[in-house]
C-alpha positions as CSV (number, residue, x, y, z in Angstrom):
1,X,102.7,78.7,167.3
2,X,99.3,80.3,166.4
3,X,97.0,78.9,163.6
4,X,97.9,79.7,159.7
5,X,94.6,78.8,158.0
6,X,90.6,78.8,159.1
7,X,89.1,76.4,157.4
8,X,85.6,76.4,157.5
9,X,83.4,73.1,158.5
10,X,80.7,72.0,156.2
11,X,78.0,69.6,156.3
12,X,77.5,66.6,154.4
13,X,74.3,64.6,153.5
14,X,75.8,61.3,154.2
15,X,78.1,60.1,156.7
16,X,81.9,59.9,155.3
17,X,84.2,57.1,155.4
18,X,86.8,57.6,158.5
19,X,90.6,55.9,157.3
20,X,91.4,53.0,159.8
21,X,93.7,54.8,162.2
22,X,91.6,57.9,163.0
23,X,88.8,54.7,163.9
24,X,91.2,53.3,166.3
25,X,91.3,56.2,168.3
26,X,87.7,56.9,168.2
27,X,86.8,54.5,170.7
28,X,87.2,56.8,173.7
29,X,85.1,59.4,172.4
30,X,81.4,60.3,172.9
31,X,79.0,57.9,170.0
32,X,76.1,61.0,169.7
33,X,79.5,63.2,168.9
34,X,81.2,61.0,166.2
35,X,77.8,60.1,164.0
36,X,77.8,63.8,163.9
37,X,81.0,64.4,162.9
38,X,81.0,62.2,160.7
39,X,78.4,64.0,158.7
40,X,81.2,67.0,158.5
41,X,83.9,68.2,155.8
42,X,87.0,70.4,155.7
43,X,89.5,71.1,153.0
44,X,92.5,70.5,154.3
45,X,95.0,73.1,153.0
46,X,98.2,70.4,153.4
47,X,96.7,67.4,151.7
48,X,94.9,69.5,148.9
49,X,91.8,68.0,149.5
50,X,88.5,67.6,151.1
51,X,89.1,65.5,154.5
52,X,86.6,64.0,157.1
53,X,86.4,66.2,160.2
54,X,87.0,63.5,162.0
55,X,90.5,63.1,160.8
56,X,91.4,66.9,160.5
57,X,90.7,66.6,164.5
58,X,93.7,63.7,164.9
59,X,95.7,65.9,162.8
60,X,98.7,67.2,164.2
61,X,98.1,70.3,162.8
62,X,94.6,70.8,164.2
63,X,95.1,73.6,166.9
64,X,91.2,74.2,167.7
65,X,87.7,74.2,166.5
66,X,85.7,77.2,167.3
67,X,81.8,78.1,165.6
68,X,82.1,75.9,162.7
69,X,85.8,76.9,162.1
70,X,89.0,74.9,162.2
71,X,92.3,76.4,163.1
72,X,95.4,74.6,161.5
73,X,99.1,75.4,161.5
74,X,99.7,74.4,158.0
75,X,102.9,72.8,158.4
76,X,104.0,69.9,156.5
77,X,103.0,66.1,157.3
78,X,105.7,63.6,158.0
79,X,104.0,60.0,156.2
């Protein structure tokens, strides 16, 4: 299934707090490439609201990021 929404990325002055479970699996991951995406922003279109990069990326619905612009299915979370 191809990608329903492009969101686009934005920068952020300040580094953004990162919710505990998207932390946990941060640990395998590259230390230069997480301070800087921390720094980076995306309104998500199935929470309704502005959401760390960082955790759009965990996302099941995250398909692929290409030139500052997210791809995501758009299809319902299960909590």
């Amino acid at each position: 299934m191809g990608a329903k929404y492009e969101l686009e990325v934005r920068e952020v002055g300040r580094p953004v707090k990162v919710p505990d479970e998207v932390k946990e699996r941060l640990k395998g991951l590259s230390p230069k490439f997480v301070s800087k995406m921390r720094r980076e922003v995306v309104d998500c279109p199935v929470l309704g609201r502005e959401v760390p990069f960082l955790q759009c990326y965990f996302c099941p619905n995250f398909v692929r990021r290409v030139k500052g612009v997210v791809h995501c299915r758009g299809l319902p979370l299960q909590q």
